[in-house]
N, C-alpha and C positions, 0 to 999 in steps of 0.2 A: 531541550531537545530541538526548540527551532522550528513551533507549529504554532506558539502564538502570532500568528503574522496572515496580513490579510490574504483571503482569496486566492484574488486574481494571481497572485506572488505565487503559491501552491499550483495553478491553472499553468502556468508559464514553468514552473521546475521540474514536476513530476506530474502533473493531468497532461500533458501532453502523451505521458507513455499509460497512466492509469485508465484515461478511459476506452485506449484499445483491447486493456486485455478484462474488463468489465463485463460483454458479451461472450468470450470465452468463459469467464469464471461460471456464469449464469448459465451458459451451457453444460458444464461440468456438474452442476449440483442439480441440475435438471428442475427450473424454474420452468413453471409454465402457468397458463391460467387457472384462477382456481385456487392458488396459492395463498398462503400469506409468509411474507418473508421479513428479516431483519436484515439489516446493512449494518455491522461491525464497525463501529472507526469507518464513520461514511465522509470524514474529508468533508471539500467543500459540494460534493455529491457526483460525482461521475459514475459511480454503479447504481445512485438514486435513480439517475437518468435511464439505464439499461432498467432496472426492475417494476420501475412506474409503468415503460410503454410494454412491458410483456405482459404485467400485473394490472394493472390501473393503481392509482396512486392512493388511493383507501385502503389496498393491500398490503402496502409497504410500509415498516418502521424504519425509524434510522437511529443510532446515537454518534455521538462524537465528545471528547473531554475540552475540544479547542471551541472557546466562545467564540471567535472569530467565523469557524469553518460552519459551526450552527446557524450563526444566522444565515449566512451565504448560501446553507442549504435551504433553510425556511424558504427565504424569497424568490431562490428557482424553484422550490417545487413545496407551492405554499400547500398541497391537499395532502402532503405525506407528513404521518407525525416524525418531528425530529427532536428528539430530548440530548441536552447535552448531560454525558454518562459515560463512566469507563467501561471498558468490556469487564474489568475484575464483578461489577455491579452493577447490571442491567436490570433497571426500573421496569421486570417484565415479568408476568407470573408465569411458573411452570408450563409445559408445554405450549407456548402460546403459539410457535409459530412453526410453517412447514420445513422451512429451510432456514439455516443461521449463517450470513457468509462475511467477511473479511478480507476483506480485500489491501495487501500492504501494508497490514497493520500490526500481525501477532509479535515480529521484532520489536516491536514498540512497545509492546503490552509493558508495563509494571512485572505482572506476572505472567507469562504466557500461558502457564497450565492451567490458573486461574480463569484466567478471561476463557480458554476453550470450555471449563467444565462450566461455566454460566452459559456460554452458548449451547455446548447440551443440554443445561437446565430448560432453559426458554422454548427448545424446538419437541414437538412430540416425538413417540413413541416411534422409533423409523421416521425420520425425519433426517433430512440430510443438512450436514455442518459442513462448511467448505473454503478455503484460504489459499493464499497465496503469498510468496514473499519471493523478492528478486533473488538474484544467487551470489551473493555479494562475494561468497566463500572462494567460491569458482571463478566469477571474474568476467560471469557471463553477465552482469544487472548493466543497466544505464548510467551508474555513476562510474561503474569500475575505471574509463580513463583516467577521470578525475582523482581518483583514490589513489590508482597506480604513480601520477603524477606527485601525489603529495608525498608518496611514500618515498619515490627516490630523490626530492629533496630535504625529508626525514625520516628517517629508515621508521622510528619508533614510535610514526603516529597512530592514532586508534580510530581504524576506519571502521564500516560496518560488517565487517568479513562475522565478526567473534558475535555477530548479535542472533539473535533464536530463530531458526529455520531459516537459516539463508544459507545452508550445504547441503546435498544430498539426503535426504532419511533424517532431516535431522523433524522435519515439519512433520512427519509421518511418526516419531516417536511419541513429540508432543500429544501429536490427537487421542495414541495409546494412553500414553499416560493419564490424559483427560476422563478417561475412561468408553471412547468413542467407539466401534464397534467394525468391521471389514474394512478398515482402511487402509484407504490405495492413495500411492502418491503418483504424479506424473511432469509434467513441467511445458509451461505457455511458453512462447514465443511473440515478440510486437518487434515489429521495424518500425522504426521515424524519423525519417529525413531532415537534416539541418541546413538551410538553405544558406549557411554562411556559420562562420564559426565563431562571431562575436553572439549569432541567436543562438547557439550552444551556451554560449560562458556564463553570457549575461544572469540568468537566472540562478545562476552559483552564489552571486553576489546577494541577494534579495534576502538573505538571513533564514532558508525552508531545511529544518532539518538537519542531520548532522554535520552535514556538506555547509550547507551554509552557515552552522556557527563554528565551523572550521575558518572558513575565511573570514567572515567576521573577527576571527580574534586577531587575523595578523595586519602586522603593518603593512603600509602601502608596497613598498619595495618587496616584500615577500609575498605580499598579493600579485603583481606585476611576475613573479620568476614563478611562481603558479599556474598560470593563466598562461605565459610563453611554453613552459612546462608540458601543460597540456596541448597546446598548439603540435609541438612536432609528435605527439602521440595519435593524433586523427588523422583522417586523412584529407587529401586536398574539399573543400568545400565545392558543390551541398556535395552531402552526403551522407548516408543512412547509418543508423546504430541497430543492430538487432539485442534486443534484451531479452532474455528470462528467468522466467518467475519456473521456483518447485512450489507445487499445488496440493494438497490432502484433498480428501474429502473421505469423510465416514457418518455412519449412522449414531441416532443418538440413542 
């Protein structure tokens, strides 16, 4: 999937748009002090970051299954425990904690219904569970030029449109089916500016994700009518991309 890879690589492809919408998500599940919360698939920690300084970092747990992205969280935010761990199987006894959130991650899940019903296992009784995933379906995410581009130089590639909660109601069934409790879906918005279109590309190339072991498999020449591809789909540089994310949130 293109997550064993360091960092800083992850910081430069998608932390640039993730940890905008980090204080939104935390907004949204109503984090506040007082709390104890879990970080889902916390990456190399950019919603760590938003829920330490709301919470204090003895509040917060984190997991993640990328050895890479564990440590990177360890050493930023050495006072928050960080276990590496799928969402299917969260090293966390029953009710442990106030809020359970995920941020970018439920596509990714192995199992997506899985991973949400551990997240209601771990958070108590009314307790809020809460996620987010770009709209890849729609066309509104940060990679969509990208996608759009590969597709019309092959119709029949496999972008992230078809992956779990990345349409409409699709994230709002999952949390149903989870067995989550009044939920409501809604959908973030981030703008980030590219101040040139090769700081756009570049991190395409870095191997993060599905994006990036897309281009990793091709050749130079077909990397090259990608990347031009892409070029006439933006617009003149810098220039701003607005993304969003569809968001759940319900009780456990």
């Amino acid at each position: 999937m293109g997550f064993a890879v360091p960092a800083a690589s992850y910081d430069r492809f998608m932390g640039r748009y993730s940890v905008l919408l980090s204080s939104q998500l935390a907004d949204l599940a109503g984090v506040r002090h007082g709390q104890r919360v879990l970080d889902v698939g916390c990456g190399p920690g950019a919603l760590i970051a938003e829920l330490a300084e709301r919470l204090g970092p003895a509040a917060v747990s984190a997991v993640d299954p990328s050895a890479p992205f564990v440590e990177a969280a360890r050493a930023r935010h050495p006072a928050v425990d960080v276990r590496q761990a799928s969402a299917e199987h969260l090293p966390f006894p029953d009710g442990m904690f106030d809020a359970a959130l995920a941020q970018l991650v439920v596509h990714f899940m192995s199992d997506p219904v899985a991973g949400l019903e551990e997240m209601r296992r771990v958070t108590r009784d009314d307790g809020v569970v809460a996620a987010c995933v770009w709209d890849h379906a729609g066309g509104h995410g940060p990679l969509s030029p990208f996608w759009e581009a590969a597709r019309r130089l092959e119709p029949q590639v496999r972008d992230e449109s078809h992956l779990a909660g990345s349409r409409g109601g699709d994230l709002a069934r999952l949390f149903e089916t989870a067995g989550l409790r009044d939920v409501e879906e809604t959908a973030l918005s981030v703008g980030v500016e590219h101040p040139t279109f090769d700081e756009w590309w570049t991190p395409f190339t870095l191997g993060v994700g599905p994006a990036g072991s897309y281009v990793a498999g091709l050749g130079a020449e077909a990397t090259t009518q990608l990347r031009e591809q892409c070029r006439t789909l933006l617009p003149d540089p810098p220039f701003v991309l607005t993304a969003r994310a569809w968001t759940a949130r319900g009780l456990a």
